[in-house]
C-alpha positions as CSV (number, residue, x, y, z in Angstrom):
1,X,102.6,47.8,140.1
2,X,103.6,51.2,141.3
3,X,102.9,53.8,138.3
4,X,105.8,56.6,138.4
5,X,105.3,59.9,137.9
6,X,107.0,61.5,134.7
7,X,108.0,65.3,135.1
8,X,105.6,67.4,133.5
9,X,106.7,70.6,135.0
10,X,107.5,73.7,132.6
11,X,111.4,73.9,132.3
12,X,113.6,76.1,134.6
13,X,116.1,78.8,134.3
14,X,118.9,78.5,136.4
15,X,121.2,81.1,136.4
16,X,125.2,81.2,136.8
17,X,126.8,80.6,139.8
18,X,124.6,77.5,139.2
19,X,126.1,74.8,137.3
20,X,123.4,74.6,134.0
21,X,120.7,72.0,134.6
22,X,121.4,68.9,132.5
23,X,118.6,67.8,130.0
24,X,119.3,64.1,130.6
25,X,119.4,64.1,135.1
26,X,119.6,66.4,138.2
27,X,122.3,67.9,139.2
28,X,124.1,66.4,142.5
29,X,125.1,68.4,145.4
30,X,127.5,66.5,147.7
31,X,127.6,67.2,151.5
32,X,130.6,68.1,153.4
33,X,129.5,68.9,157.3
34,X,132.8,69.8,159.1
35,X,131.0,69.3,162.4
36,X,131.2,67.2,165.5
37,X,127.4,66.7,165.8
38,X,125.8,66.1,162.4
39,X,123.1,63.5,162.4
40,X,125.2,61.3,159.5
41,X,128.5,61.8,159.6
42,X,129.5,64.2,162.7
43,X,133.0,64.2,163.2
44,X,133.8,62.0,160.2
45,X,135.2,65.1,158.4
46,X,135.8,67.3,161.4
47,X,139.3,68.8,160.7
48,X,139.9,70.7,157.7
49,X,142.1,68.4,155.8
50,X,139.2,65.4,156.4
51,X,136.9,68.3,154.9
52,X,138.7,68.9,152.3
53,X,139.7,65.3,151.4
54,X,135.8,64.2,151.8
55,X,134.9,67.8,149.0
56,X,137.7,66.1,146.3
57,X,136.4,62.5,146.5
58,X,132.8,63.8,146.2
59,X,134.0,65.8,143.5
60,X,135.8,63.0,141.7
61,X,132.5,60.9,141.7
62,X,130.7,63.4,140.0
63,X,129.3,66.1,142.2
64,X,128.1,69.1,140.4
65,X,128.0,71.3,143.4
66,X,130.0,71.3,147.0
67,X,128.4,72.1,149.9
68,X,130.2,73.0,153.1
69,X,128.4,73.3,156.6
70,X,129.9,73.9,159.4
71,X,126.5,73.6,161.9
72,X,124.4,70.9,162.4
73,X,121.0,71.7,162.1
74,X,119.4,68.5,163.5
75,X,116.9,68.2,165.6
76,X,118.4,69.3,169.1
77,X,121.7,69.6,168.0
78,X,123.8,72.9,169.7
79,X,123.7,76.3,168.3
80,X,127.4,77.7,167.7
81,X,128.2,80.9,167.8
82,X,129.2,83.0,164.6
83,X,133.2,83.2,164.9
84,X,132.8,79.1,165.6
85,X,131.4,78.6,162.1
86,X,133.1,80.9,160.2
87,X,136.3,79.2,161.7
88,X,135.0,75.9,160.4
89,X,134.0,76.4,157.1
90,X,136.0,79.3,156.0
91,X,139.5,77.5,155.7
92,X,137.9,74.5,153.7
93,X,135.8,76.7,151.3
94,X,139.1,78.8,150.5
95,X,141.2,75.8,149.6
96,X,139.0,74.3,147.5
97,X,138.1,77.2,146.0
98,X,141.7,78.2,145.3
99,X,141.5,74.4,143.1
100,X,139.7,75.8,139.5
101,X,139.2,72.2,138.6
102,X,136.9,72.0,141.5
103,X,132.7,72.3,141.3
104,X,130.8,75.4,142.3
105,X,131.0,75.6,146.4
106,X,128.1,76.9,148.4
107,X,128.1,77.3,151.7
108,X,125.6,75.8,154.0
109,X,124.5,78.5,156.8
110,X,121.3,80.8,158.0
111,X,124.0,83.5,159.5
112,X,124.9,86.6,157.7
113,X,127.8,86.9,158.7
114,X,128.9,82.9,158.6
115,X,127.6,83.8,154.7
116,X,129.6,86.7,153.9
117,X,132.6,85.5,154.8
118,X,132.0,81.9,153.1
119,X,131.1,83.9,149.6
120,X,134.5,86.4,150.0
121,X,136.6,82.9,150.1
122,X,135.3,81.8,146.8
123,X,131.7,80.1,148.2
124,X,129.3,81.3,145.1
125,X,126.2,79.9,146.7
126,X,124.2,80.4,150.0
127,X,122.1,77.5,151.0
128,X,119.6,78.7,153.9
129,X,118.1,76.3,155.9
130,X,115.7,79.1,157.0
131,X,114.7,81.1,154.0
132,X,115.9,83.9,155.3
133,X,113.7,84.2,157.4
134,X,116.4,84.0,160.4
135,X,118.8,86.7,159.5
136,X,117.0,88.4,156.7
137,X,120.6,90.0,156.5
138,X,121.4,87.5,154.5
139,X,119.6,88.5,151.3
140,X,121.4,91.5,151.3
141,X,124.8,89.8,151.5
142,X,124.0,87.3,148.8
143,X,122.6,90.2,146.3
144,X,125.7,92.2,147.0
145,X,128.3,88.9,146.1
146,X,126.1,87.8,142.9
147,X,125.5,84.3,144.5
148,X,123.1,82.1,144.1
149,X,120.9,81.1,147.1
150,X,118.8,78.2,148.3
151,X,115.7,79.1,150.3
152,X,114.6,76.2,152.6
153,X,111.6,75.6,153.9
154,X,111.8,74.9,157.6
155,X,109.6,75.2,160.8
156,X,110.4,75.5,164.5
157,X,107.8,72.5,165.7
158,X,106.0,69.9,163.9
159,X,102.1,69.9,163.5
160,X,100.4,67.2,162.7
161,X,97.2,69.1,161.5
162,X,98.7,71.6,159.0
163,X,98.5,71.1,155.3
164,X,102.5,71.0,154.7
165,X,102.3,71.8,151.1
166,X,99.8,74.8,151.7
167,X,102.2,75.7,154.9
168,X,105.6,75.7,152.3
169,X,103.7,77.7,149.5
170,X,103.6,80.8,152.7
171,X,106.5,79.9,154.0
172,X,108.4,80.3,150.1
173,X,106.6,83.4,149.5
174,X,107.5,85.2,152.6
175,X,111.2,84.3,151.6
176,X,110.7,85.2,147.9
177,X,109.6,88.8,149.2
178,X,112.9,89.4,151.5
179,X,114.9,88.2,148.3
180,X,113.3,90.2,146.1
181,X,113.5,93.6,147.9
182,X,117.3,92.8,148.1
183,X,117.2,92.8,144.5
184,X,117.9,88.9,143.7
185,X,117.4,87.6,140.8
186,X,114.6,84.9,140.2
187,X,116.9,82.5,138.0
188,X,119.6,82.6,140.7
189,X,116.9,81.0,143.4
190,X,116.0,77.5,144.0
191,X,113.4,76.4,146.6
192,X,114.0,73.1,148.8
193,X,111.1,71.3,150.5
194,X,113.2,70.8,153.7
195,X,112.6,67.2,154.6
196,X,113.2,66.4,157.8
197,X,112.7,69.8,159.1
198,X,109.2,70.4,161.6
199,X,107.3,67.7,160.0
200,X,105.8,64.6,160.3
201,X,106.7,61.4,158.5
202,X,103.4,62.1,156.8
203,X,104.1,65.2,156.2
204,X,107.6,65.0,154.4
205,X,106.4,62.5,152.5
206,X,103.5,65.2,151.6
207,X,106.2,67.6,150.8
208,X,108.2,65.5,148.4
209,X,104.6,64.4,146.4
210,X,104.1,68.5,146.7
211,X,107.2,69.4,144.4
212,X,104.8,70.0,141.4
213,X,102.6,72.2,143.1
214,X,105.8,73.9,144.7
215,X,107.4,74.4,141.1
216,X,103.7,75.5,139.2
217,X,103.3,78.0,142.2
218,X,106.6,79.7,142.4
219,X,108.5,78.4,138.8
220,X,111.9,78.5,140.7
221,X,114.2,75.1,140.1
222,X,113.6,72.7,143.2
223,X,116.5,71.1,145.2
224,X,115.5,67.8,147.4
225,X,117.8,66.6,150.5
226,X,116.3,63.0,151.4
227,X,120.1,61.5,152.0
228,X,119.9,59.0,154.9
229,X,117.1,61.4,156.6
230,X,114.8,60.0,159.7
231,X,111.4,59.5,157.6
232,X,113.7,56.5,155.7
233,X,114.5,54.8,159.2
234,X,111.1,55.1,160.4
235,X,109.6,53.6,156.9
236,X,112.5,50.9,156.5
237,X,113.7,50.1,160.3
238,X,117.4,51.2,159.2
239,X,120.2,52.8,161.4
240,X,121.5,56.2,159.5
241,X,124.6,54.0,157.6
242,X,121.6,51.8,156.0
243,X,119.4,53.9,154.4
244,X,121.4,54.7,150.8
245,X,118.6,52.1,149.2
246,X,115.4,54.4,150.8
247,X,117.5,57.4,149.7
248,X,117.7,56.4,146.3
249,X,114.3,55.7,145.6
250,X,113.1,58.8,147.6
251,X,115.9,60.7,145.1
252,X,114.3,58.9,141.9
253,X,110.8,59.5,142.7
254,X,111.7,63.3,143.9
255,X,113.4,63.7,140.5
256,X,110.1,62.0,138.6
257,X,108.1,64.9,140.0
258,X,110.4,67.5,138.9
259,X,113.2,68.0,141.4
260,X,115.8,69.5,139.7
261,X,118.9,69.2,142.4
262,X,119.9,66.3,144.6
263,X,121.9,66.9,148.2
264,X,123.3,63.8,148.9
265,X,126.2,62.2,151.0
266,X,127.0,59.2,148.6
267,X,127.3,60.5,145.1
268,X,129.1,58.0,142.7
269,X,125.6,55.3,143.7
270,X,123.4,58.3,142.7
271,X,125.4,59.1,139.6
272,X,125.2,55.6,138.4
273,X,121.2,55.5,139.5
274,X,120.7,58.3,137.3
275,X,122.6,57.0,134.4
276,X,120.6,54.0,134.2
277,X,117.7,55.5,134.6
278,X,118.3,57.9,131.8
279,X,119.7,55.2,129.6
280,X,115.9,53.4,130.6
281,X,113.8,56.8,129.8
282,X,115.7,58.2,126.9
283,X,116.8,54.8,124.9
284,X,119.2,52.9,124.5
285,X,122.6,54.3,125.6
286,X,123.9,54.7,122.3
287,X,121.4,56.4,121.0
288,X,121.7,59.6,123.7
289,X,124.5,61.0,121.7
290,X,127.1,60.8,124.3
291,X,129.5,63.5,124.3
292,X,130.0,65.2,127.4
293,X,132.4,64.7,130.2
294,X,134.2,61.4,131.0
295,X,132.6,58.9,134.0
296,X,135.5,59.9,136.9
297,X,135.5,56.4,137.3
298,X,135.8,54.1,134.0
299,X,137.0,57.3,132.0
300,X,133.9,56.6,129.5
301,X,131.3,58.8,128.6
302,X,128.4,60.1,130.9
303,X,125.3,60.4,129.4
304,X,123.9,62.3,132.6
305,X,127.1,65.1,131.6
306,X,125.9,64.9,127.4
307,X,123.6,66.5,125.3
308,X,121.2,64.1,123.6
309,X,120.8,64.4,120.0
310,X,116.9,65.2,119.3
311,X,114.4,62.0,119.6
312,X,111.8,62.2,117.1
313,X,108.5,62.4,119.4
314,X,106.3,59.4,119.5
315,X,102.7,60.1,120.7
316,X,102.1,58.2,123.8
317,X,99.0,56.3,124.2
């Protein structure tokens, strides 16, 4: 029997332009790469109208947040140059933006510039797959626009002999420092584990088991990105279109352990996942209260999108 973890983390603040945590799941941010190159789905959504057709499904299955990258950062993919990105994501972030019906957009780049730009057509988060710690620029740019920002953790070359968890907890408070002499708020900053990025399969799974001492360390929110990543084809054998079963339950355990964001490619089987599971955790589904938004699918109530009414606490043994 495999005994799951049950969050036991102290609560987060998450400030606006986040969308509010829900008390009854994570919230889900979908993943739009208009790219060529992207280890998943490179050239799948490659011209702007793909883009932006991909954003409004994702949307319309229950994404929380969209996020638009416009450079692949896997492993030995090409770097692009600054007008190359901005020219990619700029057009997509500014018609969806212009659709106030649409979720929160955040913009997934390390470059300044690619960032500004992003933010000034209606992107209201910066999601940094280097913490800053590239073009420390950036802080400065996201303090200045009132975004919210991402800080991933992230590491040139892998090393087997380093304690990953000990290795992110330097790594975080290196970026927290540039952040905070910008001037950004705490609540506006979530911290992401950056699976798949310089380590080891032992080692990401390390850094997903490590959210708890990430979150009692630092106290900022935690967002996890697991979706269809190498450590799930080397522990299942699966090509990249197989692995929405190992991303699941990497996603469920990640969210056991406190992880309060999901980036994902496939949202609708994560929204339902999440909806049973709270259904499981929190009762019978009747008995959550149900009254927030409609399911974009059946039109029924989500109790992932509710607020519960109180449980009376039950002592557990």
């Amino acid at each position: 029997m495999i005994d799951l973890p049950l969050p036991n983390a102290a609560p987060v603040r998450l400030a606006a332009p986040w969308p509010a945590l829900p008390e009854t799941g994570p919230l889900i941010m979908g993943i739009i790469n208009v790219t060529p190159d992207s280890f998943s789905d490179g050239g799948q959504f490659g011209t702007h109208a793909e883009a932006i057709a991909q954003a409004r499904r994702l949307a319309a299955e229950g994404a929380d947040i969209l996020d638009i990258g416009g450079e692949s950062t896997r492993p030995g993919a090409a770097a692009i140059g600054l007008e190359e990105e901005i020219s990619r994501v700029v057009p997509v972030i500014r018609a969806l933006a212009a659709d106030t019906g649409l979720p929160v957009i955040s913009v997934d780049s390390y470059k300044a510039g690619t960032t500004r730009e992003a933010l000034a057509a209606g992107a209201r988060i910066a999601n940094d797959v280097w913490g800053l710690q590239r073009e420390p620029a950036l802080a400065d740019v996201v303090q200045a626009a009132g975004a919210g920002l991402c800080l991933m953790h992230n590491r040139d070359t892998k090393d087997p002999s380093i304690d990953i968890v000990e290795d992110m907890k330097s790594f975080f408070a290196r970026s927290l420092s540039i952040a905070s002499r910008a001037g950004i708020p705490g609540d506006r900053i979530v911290l992401d584990p950056g699976i798949g990025f310089g380590k080891t399969l032992e080692q990401n799974l390390a850094a997903i088991r490590g959210i708890p001492a990430i979150k009692a360390e630092f106290g900022h929110a935690i967002l996890l990105g697991v979706s269809r990543k190498s450590f799930l084809g080397l522990l299942t054998d699966r090509p990249v279109t197989e692995r929405l079963p190992g991303t699941l339950a990497a996603g469920i355990y990640g969210l056991a352990v406190g992880a309060d964001i999901l980036r994902v490619h496939d949202v609708a089987p994560h929204r339902d996942a999440f909806r049973v599971l709270a259904a499981l955790v929190q009762g019978h589904a009747s008995a959550l209260g149900i009254s927030g938004r409609p399911d974009p699918v059946s039109g029924r109530p989500d109790p992932l999108f509710a607020t519960p009414k109180p449980l009376s606490a039950t002592p557990r043994s």
